[in-house]
C-alpha positions in Angstrom: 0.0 0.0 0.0 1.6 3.7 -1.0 2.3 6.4 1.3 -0.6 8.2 0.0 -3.3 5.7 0.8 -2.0 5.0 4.0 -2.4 8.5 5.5 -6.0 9.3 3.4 -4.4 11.7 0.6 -7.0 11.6 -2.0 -5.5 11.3 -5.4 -7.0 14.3 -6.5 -5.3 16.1 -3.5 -2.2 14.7 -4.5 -2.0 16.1 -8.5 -3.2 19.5 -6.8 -0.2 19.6 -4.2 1.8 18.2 -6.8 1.3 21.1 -9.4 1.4 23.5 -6.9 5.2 22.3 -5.7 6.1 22.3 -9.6 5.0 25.6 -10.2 6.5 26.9 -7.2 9.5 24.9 -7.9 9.7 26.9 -11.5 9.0 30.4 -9.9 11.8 29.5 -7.6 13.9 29.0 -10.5 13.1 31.8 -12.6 13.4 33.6 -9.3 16.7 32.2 -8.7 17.8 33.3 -12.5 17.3 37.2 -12.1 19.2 37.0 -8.6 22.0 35.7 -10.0 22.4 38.7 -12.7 23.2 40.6 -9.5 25.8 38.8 -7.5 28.7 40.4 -6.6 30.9 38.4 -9.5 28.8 39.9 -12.2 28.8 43.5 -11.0 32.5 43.2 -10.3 33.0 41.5 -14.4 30.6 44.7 -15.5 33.5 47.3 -15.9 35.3 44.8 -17.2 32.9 44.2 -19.8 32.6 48.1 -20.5 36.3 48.5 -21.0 36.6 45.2 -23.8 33.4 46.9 -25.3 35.4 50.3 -25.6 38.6 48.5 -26.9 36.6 46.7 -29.9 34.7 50.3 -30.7 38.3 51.9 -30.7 39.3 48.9 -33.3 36.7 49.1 -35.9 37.0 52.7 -36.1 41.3 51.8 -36.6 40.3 49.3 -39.0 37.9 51.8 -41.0 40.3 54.5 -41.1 43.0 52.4 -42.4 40.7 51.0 -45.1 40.1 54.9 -46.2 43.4 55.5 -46.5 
């Protein structure tokens, strides 16, 4: 006999609580996505990123000069 029988779960009560741990269990994650964006790590990599974005703008403008000329 199941765990769920033995303590009077219906089965309907069991895909309801079911569903709503998934879904929670998604939010959680989606949750658990945007918090990451802002750990320290990321903020500290953002200048970073800024300044290997400026280096590549300063390169293609080189590289189109030098093709003028």
């Amino acid at each position: 006999m199941g765990v769920r029988r033995q303590e009077g779960i219906t089965q309907r009560q069991y895909y309801s609580w079911s569903k709503e741990f998934m879904e929670a269990g998604k939010k959680r994650l989606a949750g658990d996505t945007a918090r990451e964006a802002n750990t320290g790590e990321v903020k500290d990599l953002r200048p970073e990123a800024r300044d290997l974005k400026e280096v590549v703008a300063e390169q293609a403008l080189e590289l189109r000069l030098l093709k003028r000329a």
